[in-house]
HTML snippet that shows the backbone in 3Dmol.js (N, CA, C, O; Angstrom):
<script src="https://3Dmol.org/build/3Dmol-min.js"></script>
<div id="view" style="width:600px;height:400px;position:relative"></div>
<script>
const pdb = `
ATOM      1  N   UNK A   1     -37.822  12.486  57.849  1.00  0.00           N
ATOM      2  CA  UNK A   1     -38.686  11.859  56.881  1.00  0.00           C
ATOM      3  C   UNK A   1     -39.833  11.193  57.647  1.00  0.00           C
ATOM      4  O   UNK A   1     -39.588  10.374  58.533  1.00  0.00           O
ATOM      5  N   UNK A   2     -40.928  11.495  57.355  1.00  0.00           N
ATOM      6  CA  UNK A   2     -42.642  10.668  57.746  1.00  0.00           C
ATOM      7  C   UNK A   2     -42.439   9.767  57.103  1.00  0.00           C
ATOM      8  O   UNK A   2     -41.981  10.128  56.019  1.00  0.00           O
ATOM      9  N   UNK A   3     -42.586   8.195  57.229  1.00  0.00           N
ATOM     10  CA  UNK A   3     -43.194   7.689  56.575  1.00  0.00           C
ATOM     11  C   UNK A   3     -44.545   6.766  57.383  1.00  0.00           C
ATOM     12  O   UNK A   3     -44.697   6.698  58.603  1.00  0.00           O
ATOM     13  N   UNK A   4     -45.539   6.031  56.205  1.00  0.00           N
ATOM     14  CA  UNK A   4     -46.195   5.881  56.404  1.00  0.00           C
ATOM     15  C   UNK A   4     -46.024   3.914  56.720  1.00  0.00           C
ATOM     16  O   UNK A   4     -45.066   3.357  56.184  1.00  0.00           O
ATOM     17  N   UNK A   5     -46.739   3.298  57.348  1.00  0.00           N
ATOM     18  CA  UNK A   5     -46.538   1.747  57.476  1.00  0.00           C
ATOM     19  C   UNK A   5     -47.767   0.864  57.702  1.00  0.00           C
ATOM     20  O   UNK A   5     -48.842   1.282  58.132  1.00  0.00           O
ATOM     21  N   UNK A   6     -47.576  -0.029  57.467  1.00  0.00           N
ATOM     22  CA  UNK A   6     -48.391  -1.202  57.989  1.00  0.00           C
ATOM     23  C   UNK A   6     -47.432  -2.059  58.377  1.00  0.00           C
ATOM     24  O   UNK A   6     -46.317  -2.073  57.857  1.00  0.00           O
ATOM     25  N   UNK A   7     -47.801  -2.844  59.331  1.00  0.00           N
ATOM     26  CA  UNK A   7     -47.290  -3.956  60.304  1.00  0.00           C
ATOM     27  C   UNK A   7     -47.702  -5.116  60.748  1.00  0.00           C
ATOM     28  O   UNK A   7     -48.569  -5.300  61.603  1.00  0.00           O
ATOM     29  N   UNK A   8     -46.746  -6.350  59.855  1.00  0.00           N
ATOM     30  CA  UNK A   8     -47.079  -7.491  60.082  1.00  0.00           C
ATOM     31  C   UNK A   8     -46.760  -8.349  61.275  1.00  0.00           C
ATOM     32  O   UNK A   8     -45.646  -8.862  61.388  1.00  0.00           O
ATOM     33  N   UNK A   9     -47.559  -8.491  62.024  1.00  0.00           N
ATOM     34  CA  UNK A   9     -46.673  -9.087  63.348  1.00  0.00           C
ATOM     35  C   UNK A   9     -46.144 -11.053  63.158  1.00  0.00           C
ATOM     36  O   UNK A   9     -46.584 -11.874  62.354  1.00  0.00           O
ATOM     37  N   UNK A  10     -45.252 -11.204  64.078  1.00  0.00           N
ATOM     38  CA  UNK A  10     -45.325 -13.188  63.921  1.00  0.00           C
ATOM     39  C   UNK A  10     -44.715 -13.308  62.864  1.00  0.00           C
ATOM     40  O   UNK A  10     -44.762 -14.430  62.361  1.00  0.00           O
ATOM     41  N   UNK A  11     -44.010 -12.349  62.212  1.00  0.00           N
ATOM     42  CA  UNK A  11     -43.722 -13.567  60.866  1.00  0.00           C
ATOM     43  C   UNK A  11     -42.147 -14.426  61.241  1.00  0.00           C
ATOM     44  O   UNK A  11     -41.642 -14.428  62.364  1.00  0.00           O
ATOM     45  N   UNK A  12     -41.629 -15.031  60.173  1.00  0.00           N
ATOM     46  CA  UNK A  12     -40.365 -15.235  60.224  1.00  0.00           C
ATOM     47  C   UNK A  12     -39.189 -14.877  60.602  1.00  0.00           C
ATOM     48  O   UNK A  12     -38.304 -15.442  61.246  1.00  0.00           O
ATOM     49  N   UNK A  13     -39.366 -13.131  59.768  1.00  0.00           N
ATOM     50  CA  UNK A  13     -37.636 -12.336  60.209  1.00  0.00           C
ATOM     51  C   UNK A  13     -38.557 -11.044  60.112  1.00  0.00           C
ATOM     52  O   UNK A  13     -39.753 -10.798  59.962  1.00  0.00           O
ATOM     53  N   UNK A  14     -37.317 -10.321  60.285  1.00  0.00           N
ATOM     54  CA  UNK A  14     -38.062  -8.703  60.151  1.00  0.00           C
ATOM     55  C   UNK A  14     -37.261  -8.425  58.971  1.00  0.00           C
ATOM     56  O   UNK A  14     -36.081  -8.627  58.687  1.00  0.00           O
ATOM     57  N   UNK A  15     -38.756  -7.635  58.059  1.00  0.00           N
ATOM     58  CA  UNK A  15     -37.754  -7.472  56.613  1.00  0.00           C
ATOM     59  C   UNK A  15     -39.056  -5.924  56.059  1.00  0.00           C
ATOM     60  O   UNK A  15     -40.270  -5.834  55.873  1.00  0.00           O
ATOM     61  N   UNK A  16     -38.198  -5.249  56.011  1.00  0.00           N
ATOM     62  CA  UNK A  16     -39.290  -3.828  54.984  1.00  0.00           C
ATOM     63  C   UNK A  16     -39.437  -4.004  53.250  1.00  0.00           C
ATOM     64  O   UNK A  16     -38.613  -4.391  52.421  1.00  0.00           O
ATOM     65  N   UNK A  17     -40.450  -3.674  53.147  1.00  0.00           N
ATOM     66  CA  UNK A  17     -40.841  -3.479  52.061  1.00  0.00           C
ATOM     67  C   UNK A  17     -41.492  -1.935  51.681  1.00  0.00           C
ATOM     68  O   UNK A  17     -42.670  -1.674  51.923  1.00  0.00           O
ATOM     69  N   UNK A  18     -40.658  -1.061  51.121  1.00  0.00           N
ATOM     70  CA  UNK A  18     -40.306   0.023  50.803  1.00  0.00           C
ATOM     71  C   UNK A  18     -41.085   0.812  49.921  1.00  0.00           C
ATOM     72  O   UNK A  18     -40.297   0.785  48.975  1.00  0.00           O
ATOM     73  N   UNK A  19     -41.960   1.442  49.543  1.00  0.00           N
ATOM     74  CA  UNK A  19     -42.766   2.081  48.812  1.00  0.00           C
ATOM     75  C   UNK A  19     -43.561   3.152  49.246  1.00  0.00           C
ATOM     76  O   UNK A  19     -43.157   3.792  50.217  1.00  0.00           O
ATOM     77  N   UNK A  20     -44.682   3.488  48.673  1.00  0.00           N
ATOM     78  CA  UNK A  20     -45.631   4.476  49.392  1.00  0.00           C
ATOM     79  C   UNK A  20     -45.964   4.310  50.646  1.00  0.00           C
ATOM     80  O   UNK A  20     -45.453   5.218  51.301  1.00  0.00           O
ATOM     81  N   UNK A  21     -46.533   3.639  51.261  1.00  0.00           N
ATOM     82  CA  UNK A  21     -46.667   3.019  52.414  1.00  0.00           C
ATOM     83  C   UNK A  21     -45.707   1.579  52.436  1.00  0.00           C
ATOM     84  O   UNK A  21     -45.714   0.701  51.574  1.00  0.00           O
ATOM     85  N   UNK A  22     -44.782   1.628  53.847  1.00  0.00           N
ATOM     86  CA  UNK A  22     -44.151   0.848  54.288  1.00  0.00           C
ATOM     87  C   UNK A  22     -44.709  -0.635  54.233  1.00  0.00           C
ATOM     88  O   UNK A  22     -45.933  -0.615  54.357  1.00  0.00           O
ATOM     89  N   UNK A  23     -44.183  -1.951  54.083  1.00  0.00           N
ATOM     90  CA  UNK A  23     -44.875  -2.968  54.675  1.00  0.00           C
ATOM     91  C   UNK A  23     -43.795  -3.330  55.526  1.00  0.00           C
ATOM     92  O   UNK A  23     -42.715  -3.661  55.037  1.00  0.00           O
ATOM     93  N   UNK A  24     -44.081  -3.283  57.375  1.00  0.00           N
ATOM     94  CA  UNK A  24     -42.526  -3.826  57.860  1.00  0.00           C
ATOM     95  C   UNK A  24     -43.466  -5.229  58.915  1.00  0.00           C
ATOM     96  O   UNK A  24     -44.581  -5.277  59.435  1.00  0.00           O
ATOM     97  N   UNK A  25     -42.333  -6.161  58.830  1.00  0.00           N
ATOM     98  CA  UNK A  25     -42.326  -7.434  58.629  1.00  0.00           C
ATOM     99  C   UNK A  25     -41.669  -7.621  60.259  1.00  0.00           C
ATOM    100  O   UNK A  25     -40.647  -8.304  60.330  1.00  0.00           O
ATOM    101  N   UNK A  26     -42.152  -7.116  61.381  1.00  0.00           N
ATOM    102  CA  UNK A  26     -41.655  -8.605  62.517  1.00  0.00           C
ATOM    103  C   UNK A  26     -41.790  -9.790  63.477  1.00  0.00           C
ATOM    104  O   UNK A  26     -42.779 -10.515  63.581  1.00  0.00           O
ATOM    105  N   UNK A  27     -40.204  -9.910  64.423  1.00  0.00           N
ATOM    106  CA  UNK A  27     -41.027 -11.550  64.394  1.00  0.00           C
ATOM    107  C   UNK A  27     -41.582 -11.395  65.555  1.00  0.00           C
ATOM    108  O   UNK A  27     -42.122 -12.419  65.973  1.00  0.00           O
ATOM    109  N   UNK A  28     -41.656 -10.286  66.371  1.00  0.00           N
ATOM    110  CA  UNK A  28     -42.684  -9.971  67.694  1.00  0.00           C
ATOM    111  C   UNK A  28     -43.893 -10.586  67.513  1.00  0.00           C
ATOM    112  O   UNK A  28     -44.229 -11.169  66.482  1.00  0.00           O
ATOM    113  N   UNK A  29     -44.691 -10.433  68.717  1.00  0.00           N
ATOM    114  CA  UNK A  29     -46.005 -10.456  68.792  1.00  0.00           C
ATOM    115  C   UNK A  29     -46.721  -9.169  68.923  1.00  0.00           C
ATOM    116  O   UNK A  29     -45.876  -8.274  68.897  1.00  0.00           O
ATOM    117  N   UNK A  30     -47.798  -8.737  69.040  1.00  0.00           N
ATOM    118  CA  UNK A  30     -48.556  -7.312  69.002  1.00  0.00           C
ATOM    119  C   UNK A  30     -48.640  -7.522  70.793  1.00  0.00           C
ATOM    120  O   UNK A  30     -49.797  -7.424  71.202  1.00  0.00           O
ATOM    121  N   UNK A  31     -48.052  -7.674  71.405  1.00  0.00           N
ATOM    122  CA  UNK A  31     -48.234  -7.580  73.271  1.00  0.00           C
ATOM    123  C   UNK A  31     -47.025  -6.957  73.504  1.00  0.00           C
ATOM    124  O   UNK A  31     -45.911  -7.055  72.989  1.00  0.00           O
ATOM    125  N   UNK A  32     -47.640  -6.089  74.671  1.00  0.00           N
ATOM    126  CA  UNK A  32     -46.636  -5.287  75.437  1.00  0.00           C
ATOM    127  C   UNK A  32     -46.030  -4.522  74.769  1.00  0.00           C
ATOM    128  O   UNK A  32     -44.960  -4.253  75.316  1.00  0.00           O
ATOM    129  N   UNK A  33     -46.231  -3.780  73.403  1.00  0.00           N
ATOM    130  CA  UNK A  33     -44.835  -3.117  72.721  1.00  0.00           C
ATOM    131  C   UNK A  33     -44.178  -3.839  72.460  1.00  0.00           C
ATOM    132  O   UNK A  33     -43.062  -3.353  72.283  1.00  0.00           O
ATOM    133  N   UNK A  34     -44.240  -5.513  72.215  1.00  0.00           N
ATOM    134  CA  UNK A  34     -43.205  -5.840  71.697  1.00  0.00           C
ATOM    135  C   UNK A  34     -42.722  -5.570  70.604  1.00  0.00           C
ATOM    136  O   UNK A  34     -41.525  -5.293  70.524  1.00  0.00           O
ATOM    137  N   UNK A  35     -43.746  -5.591  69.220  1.00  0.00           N
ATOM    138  CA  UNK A  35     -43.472  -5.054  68.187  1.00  0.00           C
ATOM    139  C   UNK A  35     -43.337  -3.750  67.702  1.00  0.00           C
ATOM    140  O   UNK A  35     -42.958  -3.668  66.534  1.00  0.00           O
ATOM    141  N   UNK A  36     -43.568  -2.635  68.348  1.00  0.00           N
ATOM    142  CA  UNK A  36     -43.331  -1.103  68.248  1.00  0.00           C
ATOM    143  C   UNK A  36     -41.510  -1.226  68.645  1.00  0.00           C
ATOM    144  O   UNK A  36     -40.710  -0.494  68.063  1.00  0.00           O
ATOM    145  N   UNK A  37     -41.084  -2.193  69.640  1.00  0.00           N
ATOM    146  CA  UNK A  37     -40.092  -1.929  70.475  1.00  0.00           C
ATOM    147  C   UNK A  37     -38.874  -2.589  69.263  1.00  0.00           C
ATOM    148  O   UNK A  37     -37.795  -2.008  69.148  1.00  0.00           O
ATOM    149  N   UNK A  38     -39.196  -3.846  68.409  1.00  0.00           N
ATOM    150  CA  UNK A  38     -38.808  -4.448  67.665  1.00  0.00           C
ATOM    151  C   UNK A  38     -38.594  -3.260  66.317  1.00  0.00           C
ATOM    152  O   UNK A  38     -37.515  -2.987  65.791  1.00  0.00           O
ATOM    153  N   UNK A  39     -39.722  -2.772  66.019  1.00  0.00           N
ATOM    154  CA  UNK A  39     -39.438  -2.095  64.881  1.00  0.00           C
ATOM    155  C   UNK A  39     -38.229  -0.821  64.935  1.00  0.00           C
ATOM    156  O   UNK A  39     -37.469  -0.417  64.055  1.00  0.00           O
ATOM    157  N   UNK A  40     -38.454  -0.314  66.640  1.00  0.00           N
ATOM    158  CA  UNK A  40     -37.829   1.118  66.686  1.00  0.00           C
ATOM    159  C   UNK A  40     -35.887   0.654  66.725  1.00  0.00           C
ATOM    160  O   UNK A  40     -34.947   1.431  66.554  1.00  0.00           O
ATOM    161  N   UNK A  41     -35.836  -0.771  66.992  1.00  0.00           N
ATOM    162  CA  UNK A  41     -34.372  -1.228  67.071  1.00  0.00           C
ATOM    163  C   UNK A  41     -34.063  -1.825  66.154  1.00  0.00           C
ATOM    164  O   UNK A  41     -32.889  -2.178  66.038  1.00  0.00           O
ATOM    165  N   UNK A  42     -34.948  -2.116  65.259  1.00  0.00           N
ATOM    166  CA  UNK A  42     -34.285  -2.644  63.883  1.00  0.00           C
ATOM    167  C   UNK A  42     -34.144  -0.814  63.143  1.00  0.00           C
ATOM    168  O   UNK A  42     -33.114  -0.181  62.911  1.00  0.00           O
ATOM    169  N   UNK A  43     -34.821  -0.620  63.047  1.00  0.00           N
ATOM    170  CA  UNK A  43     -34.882   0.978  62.018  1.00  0.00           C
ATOM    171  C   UNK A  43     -33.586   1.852  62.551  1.00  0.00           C
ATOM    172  O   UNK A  43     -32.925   2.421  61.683  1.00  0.00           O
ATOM    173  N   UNK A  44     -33.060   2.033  64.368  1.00  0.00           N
ATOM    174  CA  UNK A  44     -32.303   2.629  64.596  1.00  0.00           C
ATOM    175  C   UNK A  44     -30.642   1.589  63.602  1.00  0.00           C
ATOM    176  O   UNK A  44     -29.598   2.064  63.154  1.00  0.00           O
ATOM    177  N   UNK A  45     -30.936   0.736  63.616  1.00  0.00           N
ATOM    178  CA  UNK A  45     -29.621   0.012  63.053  1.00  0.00           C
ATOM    179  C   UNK A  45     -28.982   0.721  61.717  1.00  0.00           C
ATOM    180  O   UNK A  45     -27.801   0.543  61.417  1.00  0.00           O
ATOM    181  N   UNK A  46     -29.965   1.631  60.856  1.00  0.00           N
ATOM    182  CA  UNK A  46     -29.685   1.916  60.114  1.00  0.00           C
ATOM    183  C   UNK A  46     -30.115   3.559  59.790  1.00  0.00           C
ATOM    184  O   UNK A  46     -29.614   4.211  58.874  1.00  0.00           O
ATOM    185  N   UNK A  47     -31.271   4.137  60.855  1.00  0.00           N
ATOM    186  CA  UNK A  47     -31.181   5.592  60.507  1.00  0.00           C
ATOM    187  C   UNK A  47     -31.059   6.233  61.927  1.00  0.00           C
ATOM    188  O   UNK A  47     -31.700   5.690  62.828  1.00  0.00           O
ATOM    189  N   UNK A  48     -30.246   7.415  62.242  1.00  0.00           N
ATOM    190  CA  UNK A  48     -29.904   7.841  63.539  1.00  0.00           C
ATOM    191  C   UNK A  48     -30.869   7.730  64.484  1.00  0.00           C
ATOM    192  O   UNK A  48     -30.529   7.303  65.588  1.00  0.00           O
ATOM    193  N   UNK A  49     -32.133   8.056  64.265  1.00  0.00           N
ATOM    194  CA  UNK A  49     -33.557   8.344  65.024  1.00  0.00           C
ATOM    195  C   UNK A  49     -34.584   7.843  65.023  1.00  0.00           C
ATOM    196  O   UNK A  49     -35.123   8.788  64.446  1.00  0.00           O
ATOM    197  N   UNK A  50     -35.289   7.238  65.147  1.00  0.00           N
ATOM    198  CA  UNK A  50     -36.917   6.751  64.814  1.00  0.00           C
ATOM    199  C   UNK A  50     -37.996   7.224  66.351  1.00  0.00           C
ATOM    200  O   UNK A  50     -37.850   7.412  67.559  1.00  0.00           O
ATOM    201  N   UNK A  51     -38.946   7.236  65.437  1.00  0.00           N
ATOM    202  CA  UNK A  51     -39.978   7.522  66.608  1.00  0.00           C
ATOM    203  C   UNK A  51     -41.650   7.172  66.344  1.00  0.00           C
ATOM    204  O   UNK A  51     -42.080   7.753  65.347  1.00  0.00           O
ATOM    205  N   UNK A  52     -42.386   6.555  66.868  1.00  0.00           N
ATOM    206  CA  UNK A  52     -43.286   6.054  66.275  1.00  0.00           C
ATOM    207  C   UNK A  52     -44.551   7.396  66.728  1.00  0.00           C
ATOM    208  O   UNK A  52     -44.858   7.651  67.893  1.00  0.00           O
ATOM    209  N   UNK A  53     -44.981   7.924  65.811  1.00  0.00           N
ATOM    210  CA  UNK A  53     -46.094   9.521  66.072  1.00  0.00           C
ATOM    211  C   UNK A  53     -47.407   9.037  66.549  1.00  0.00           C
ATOM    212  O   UNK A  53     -47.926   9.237  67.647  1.00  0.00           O
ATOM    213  N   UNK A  54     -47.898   8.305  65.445  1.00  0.00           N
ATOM    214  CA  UNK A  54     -49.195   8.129  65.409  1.00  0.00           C
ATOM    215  C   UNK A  54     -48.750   6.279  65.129  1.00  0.00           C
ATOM    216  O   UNK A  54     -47.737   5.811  64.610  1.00  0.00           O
ATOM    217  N   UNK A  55     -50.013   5.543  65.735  1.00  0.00           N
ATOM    218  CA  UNK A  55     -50.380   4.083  65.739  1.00  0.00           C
ATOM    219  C   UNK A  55     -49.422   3.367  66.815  1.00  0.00           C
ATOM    220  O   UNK A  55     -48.435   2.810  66.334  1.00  0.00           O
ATOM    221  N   UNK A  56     -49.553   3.322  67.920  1.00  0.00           N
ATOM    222  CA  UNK A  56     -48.693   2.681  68.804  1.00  0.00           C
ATOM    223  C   UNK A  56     -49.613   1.349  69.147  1.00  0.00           C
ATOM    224  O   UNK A  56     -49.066   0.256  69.296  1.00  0.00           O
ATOM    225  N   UNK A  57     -50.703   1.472  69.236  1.00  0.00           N
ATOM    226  CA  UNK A  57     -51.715   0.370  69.573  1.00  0.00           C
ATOM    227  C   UNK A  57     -52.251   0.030  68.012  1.00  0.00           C
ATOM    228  O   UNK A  57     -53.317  -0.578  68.108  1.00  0.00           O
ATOM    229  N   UNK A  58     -51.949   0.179  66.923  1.00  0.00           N
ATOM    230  CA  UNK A  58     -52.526   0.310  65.707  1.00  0.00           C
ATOM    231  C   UNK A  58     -51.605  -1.106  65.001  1.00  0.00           C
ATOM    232  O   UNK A  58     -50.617  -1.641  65.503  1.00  0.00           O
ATOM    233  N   UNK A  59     -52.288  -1.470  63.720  1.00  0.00           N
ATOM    234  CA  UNK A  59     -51.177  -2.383  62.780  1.00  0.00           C
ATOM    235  C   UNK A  59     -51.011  -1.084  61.588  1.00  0.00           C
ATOM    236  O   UNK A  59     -50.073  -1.442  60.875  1.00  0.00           O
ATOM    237  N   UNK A  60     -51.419  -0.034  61.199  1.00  0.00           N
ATOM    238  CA  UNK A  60     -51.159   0.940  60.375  1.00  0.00           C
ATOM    239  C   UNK A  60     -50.475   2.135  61.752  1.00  0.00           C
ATOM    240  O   UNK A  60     -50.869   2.411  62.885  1.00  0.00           O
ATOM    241  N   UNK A  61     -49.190   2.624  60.831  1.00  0.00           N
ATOM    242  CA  UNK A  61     -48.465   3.380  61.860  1.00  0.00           C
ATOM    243  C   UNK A  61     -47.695   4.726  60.980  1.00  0.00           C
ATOM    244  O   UNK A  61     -47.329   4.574  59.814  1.00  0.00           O
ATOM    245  N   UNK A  62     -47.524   5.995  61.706  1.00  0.00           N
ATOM    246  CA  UNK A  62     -46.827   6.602  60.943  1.00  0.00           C
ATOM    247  C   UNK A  62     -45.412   6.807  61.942  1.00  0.00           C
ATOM    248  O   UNK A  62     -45.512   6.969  63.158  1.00  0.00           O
ATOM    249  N   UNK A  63     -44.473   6.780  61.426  1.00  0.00           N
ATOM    250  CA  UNK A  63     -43.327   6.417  61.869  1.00  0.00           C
ATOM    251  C   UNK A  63     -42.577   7.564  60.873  1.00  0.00           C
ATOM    252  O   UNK A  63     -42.614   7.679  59.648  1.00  0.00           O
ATOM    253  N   UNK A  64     -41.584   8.711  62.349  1.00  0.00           N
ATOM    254  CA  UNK A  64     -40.702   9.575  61.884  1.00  0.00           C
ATOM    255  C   UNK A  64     -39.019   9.116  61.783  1.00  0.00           C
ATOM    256  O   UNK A  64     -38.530   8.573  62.774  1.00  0.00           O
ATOM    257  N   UNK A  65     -38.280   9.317  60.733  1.00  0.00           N
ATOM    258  CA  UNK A  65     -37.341   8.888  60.900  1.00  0.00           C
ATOM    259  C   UNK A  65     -36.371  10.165  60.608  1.00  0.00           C
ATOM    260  O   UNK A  65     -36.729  11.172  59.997  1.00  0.00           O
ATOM    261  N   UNK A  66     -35.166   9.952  61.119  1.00  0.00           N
ATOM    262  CA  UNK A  66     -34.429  11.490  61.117  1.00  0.00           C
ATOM    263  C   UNK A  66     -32.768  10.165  60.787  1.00  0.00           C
ATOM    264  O   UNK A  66     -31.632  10.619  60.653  1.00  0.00           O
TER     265      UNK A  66
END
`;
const viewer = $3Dmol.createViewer("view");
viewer.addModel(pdb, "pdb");
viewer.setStyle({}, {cartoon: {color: "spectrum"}});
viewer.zoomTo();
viewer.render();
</script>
């Protein structure tokens, strides 16, 4: 499955919001991959695979999940 995202960095907790385009929510900062690295270990918790395609340096991202 593609889906599509935007990415809030700093917030509180990490939490998705599910629709046409993703809104995912974490508590990283945008340095170093922290938040690409945050998103790909919260998402594996619950689908076998993730992989981020397109937007690694981006706050809009498309993100494959298997």
């Amino acid at each position: 499955m593609i889906i599509k995202a935007k990415v809030r960095t700093n917030q509180n907790k990490f939490s998705i919001i599910e629709g046409d385009v993703w809104i995912i929510n974490v508590k990283a900062v945008a340095e170093n991959n922290k938040a690409n690295l945050e998103i790909i270990k919260e998402l594996s918790k619950k689908y076998s695979s993730v992989r981020i395609l397109k937007g690694a340096k981006s706050k809009e991202k498309i993100i494959e999940i298997i």
